[in-house]
N, C-alpha and C positions, 0 to 999 in steps of 0.2 A: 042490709045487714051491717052492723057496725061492727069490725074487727081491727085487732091491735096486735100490733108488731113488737112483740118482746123484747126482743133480738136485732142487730144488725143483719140484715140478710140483701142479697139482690133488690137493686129495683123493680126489678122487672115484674115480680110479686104484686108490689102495690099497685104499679103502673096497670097490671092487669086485671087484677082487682075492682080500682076507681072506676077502669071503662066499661066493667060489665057493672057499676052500679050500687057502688058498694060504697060504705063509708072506711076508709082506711086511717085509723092513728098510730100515730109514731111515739111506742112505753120503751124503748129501751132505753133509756137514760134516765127512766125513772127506776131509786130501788124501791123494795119490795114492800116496805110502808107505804110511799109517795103511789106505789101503783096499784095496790089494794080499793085506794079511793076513788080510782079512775075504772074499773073493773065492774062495776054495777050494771048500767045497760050494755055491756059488752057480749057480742053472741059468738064469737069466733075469737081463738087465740092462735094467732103465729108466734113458735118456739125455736129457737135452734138449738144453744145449751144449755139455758138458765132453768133452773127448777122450776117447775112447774107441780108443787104440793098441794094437795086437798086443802089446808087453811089457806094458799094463795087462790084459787079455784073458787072457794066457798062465796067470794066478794061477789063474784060474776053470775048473778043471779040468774041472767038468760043465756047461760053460756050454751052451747048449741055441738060446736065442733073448737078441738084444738088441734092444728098442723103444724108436724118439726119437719123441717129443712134437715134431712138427713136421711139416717136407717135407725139409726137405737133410738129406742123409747124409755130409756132406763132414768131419764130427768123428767118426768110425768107421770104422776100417780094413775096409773089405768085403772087401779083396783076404785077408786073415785070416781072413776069418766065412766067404768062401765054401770053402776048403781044410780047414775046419776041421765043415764042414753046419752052422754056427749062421744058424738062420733068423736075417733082419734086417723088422723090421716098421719102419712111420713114419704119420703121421695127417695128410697133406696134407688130407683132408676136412673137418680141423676147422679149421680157420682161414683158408679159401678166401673166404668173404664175406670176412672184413674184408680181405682180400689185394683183393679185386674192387673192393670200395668205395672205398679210397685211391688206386687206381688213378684211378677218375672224379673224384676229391676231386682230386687229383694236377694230372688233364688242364685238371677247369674253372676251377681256381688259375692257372695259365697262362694261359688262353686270358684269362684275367678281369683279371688282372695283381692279383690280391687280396693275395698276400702285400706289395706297394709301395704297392697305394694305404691298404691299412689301414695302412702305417708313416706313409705319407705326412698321412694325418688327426692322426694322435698326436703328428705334427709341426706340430701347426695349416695343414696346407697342404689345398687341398680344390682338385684338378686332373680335371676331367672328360675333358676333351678328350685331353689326356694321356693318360690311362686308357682311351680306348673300344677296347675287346676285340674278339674275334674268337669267331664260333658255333658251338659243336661239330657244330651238324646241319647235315649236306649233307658232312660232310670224309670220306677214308677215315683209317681206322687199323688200324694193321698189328701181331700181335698176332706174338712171335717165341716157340715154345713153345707148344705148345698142349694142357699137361695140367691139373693142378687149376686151379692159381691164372691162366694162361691161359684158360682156357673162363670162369672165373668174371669177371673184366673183361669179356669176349665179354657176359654175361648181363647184367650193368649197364650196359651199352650199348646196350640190344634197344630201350630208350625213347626215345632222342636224334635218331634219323632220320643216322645212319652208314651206311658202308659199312665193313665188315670184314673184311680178309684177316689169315689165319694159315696160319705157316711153321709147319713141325715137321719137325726135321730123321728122327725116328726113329718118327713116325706118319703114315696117311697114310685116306685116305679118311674122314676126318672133320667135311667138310665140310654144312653147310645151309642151311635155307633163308635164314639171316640171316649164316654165315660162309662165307667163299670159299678155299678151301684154294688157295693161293699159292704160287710156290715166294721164294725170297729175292730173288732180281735183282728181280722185278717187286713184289711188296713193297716196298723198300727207292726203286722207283721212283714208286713212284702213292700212298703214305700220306706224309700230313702231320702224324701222331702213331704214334712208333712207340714200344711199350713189350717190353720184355724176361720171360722168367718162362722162364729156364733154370738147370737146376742144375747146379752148379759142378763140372767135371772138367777134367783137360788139354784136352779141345778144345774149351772154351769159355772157357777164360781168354782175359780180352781179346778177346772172340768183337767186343766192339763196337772196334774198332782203328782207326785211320786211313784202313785200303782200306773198310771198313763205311760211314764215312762221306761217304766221297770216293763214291760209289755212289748217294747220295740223288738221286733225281728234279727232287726240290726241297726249298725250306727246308721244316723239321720241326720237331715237337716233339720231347724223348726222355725216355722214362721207364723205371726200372730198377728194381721192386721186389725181385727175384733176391737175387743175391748179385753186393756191389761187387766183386771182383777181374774178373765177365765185361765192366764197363767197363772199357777203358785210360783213365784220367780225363784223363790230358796228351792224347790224342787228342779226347775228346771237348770238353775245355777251347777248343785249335786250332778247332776245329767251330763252337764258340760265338764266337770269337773273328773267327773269317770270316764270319760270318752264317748259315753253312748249316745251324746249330741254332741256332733263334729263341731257346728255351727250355728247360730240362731240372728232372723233378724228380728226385734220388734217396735213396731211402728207405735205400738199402746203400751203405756207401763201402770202396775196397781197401782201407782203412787201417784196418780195424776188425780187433780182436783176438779169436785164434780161440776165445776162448770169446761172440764177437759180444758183450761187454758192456760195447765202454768201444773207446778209438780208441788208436791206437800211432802215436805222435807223429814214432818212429826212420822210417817208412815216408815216402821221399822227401817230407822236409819241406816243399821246396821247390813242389812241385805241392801240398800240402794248403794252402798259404798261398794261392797263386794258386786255391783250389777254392772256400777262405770266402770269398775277397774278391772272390768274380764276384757282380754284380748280379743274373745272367738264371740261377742254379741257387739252387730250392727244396733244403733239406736237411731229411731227417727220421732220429732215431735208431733204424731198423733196428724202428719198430712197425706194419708193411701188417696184419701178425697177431696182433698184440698186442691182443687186445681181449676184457673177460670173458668173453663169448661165448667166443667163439675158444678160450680156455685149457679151458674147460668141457666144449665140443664135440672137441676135441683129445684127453683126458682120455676122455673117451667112447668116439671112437674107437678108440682104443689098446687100450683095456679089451676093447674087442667083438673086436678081432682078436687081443689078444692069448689070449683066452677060447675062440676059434674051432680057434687054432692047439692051443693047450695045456692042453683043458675039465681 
């Protein structure tokens, strides 16, 4: 089978690829004209973030399957892949810890107020009383989504002495001994940390909106390691602005450009100025998953499914 690598990814992919047999080319340095013409007997596409459109698709006459090195699928036309039988694979599994990890990294920076008082030292200022936090054990948090990277925060948290509800709009009976399958209202009523981990479609745009948070019980934390466009950021901004989100971290912002590697300035400038210039939101560039590991374990993945599907 002859498959081409879009993307910068792991070696480890091709490496395992080539020994079970395959023919593996290196497109990612080609753009999207230069690699149109390379895409004719191509039966297999490796993605990470580059768009992946029906007119780029259409060149690759025997296209067969296309696998992203990741969890979102929102840079590949599915509505294509499906009319067309190209399987579509992805490696949520491999970058699930460090998605879980940042998640708690995330919650006890808040609760700890770490990212102010560490600026505040480098400022010669040394404010205790200012700074005494709030403890993550005893609180509930409210987990929305509950598939890879959902369960895996659920598991970094089995140590802390929580309580944990999770919503899933499209699973259900998944509940245990340490997670409380929830539905949203009540959710949204009884957690004081509520983190996201849904993947990006029409009806999750802006799933976090103004009615979301006019809903809370009480003051919250908010965490969104997902994909930025499911916050409304000017809603969630207002949120912070009335008190009813104490805190927020996010690791994903709307404004981020679709090949997620760098921010698009044109995207209401006005709410990105009022986004840097909040005190009480942690920002991280788009790495829950970014971590050696991760890339290795993702690479792996991919390879095992993709080998499964097409020995």
């Amino acid at each position: 089978m002859r498959i081409i690598l879009v993307d910068s990814v792991h070696p480890l992919l091709a490496e395992r690829l080539s020994a079970a047999g395959h023919e593996v080319i290196a497109g990612h340095h080609l753009a999207d004209a230069e690699l149109a013409k390379e895409l004719g007997p191509v039966e297999g596409i490796v993605v990470r973030s580059r768009r992946l459109s029906a007119d780029l698709m259409r060149h690759a006459r025997s296209l067969q399957f296309v696998a992203r090195v990741g969890s979102g699928l929102e840079n590949v036309d599915r509505t294509y892949c499906r009319t067309k039988d190209i399987v579509v694979l992805n490696s949520p599994e491999g970058n699930r810890d460090g998605v879980g990890e940042l998640c708690v990294a995330q919650t006890l920076a808040l609760l700890k107020h770490l990212p102010r008082a560490n600026r505040q030292v480098h400022e010669g200022l040394w404010l205790r009383e200012e700074n005494r936090g709030t403890d993550l054990c005893g609180m509930t948090v409210g987990i929305i989504g509950y598939g890879h990277m959902g369960s895996a925060f659920a598991e970094k948290l089995s140590g802390f002495g929580v309580r944990i509800l999770a919503h899933d709009k499209y699973r259900s009976d998944f509940g245990t001994d340490r997670v409380e399958e929830s539905t949203l209202d009540q959710l949204l009523a009884l957690s004081r940390i509520i983190s996201l981990h849904l993947p990006l479609s029409e009806d999750t745009r802006h799933y976090a909106d103004a009615e979301f948070f006019n809903k809370l019980g009480q003051r919250a934390w908010f965490l969104n390691t997902s994909r930025g466009p499911i916050t409304d950021t000017k809603a969630l901004l207002d949120a912070l602005d009335r008190g009813t989100i104490i805190g927020a971290a996010l690791d994903v912002l709307e404004y981020e450009r679709a090949d997620l590697d760098g921010l698009d300035p044109a995207i209401d400038p006005t709410t990105q100025r009022r986004l840097y210039a909040h005190d009480r939101v942690l920002l991280t560039p788009h790495i829950a998953g970014v971590t050696h590991e991760g890339k290795l374990k993702m690479a792996a993945v991919l390879a095992d499914k993709i080998l499964a599907a097409f020995p």
